[in-house]
C-alpha positions in Angstrom: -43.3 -32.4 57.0 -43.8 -31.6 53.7 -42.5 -27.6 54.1 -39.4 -29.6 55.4 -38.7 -31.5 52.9 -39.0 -28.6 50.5 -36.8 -26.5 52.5 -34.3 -28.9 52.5 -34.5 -29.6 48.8 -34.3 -25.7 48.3 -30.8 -26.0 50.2 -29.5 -28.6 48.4 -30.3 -27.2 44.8 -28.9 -23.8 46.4 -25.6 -25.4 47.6 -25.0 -27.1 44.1 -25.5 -23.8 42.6 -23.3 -22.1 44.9 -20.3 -24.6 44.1 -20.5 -25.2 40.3 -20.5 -21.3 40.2 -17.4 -21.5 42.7 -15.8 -24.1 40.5 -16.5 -22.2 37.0 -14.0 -19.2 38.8 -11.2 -21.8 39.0 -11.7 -23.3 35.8 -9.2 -22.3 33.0 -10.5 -20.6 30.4 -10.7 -21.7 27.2 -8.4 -20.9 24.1 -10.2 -19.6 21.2 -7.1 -20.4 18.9 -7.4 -24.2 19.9 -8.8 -25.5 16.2 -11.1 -28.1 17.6 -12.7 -25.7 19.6 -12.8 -23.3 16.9 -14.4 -25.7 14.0 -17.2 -26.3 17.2 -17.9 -23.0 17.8 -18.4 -22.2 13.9 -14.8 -19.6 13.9 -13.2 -20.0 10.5 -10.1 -21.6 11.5 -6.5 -20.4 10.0 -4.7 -23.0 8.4 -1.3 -23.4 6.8 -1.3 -23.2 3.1 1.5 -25.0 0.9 1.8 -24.0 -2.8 3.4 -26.5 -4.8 7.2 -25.9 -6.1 8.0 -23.5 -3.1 11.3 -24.2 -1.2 13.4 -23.9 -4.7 15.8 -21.0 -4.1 18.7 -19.9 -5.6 21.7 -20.5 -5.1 25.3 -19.5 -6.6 24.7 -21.8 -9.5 21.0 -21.3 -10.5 19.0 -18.3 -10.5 15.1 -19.1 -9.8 11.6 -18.0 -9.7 8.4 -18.8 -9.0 5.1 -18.4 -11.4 1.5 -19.7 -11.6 -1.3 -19.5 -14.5 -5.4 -20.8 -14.1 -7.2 -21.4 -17.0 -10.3 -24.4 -18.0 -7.5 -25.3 -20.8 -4.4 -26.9 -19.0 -2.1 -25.5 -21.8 -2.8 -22.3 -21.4 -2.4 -23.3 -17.5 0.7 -23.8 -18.3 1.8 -20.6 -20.2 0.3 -18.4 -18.3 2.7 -19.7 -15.3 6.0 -19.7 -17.3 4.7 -16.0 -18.7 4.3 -15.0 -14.4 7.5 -16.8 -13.2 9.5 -14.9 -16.3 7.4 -11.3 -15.5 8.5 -12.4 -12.1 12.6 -12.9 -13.0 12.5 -8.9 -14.1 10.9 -8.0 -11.0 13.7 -10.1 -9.4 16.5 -8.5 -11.1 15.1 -5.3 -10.6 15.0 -5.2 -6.8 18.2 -7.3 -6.1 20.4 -5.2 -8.5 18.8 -1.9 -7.1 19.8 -3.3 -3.6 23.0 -3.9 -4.6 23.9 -0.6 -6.3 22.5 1.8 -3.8 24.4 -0.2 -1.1 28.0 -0.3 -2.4 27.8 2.9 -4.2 26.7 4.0 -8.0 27.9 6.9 -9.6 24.8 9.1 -10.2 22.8 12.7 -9.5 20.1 11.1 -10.3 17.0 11.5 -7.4 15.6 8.1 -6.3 12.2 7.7 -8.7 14.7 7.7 -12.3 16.8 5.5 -10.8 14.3 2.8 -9.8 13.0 3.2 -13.6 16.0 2.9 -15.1 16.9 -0.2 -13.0 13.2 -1.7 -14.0 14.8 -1.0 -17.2 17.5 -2.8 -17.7 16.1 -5.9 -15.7 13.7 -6.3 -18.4 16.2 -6.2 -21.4 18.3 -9.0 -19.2 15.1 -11.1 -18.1 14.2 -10.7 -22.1 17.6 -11.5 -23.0 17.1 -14.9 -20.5 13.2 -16.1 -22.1 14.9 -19.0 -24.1 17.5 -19.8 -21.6 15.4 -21.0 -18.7 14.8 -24.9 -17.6 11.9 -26.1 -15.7 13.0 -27.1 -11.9 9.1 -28.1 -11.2 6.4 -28.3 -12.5 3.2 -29.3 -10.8 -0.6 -28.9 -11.9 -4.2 -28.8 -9.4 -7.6 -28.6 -10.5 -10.6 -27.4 -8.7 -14.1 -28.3 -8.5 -14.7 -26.5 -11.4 -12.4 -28.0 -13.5 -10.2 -25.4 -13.9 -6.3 -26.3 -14.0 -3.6 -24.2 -11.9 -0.2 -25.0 -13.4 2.9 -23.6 -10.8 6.5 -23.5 -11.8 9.8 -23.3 -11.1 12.4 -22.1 -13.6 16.3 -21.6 -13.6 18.6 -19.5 -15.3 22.3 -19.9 -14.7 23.3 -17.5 -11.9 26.7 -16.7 -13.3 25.1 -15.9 -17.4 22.6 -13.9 -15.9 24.6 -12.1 -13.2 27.4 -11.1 -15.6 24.9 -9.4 -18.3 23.6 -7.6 -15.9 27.0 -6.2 -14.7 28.1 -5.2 -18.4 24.6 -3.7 -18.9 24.9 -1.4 -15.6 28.3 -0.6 -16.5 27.6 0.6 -20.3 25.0 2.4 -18.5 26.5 6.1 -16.8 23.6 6.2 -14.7 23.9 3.1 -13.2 27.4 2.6 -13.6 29.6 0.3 -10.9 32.9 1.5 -9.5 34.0 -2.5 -9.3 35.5 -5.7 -10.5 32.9 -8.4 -11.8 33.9 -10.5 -8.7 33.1 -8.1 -6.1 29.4 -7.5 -7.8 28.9 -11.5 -8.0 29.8 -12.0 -4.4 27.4 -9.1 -3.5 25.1 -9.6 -6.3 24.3 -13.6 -4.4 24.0 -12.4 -0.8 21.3 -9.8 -1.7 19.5 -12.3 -4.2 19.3 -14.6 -0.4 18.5 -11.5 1.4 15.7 -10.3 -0.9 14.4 -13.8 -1.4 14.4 -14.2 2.3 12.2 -10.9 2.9 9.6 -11.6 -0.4 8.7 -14.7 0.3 
């Protein structure tokens, strides 16, 4: 009796066995990019990071940029970010003008490497031209743990100022010169600043 019971209880453990592996092959598997399952299992989980004054472009009346400082001292927080967002308004210049130029057609031998550093040029005697004539669009501050402030910014210049100092610049300029009327460069000048603001951000 009792080698029967056993036997049978040897079945029955066998035939569970047998259908929770059979239901394991029809379960669906689990997504490891499911964040709740993620944070379980101990995987660092990606999230989405917001800086503050993002989401400020320019536009056809304001020229802006982006800059942000850390320091323990919340004033020099602060200058280091307006010092970044106006290192950042020459970088700006720089590869929106050079866009525009090589694309509607500069009057120049020069190869591609003098070009770029004479266009880095002028963009810093126009963003330098600009330091005083900037307003603040945002401003925002954080502090960590360790009490140390991060000040981010948002500064504008007027588009049209800005735009037509540049054109007189490159046009003094017989490397860089431009075969066209102000209004041509401003119309062209705007859809590149969108275009190259679109693809660095």
């Amino acid at each position: 009796m009792k080698k029967v019971l056993i036997l049978a209880a040897i079945t029955v453990m066998a035939g569970v066995l047998f259908a929770s592996c059979g239901s394991s092959k029809n379960a669906a598997p689990l997504s490891v990019t499911d964040k709740a399952i993620q944070k379980q299992a101990g995987i660092p989980v990606e999230v989405e990071v917001t800086f503050p004054c993002e989401g400020l472009d320019s536009n056809e009346e304001f020229l802006r940029v982006n800059g942000n400082g850390t320091s323990k001292d919340r004033t020099m927080a602060k200058d280091r970010a307006y010092q970044s967002a106006l290192a950042n308004l020459s970088s700006k210049l720089a590869g929106v003008a050079s866009m525009e130029n090589q694309r509607v057609g500069v009057s120049t031998n020069a190869d591609g490497e003098e070009f770029h550093d004479k266009m880095i040029a002028v963009s810093k005697v126009i963003a330098q031209a600009n330091v005083s004539g900037y307003r603040t669009a945002c401003e925002k501050y954080t502090v960590k743990p360790d009490a140390s402030y991060t000040c981010y910014v948002t500064i504008e210049f007027g588009n049209q100022k800005v735009v037509k100092q540049l054109y007189e610049k490159l046009n003094n300029d017989k490397l860089l010169k431009a075969d066209y009327d102000f209004d041509k460069y401003s119309k062209q000048f705007n859809e590149d600043l969108k275009e190259y603001e679109q693809k660095n951000k």
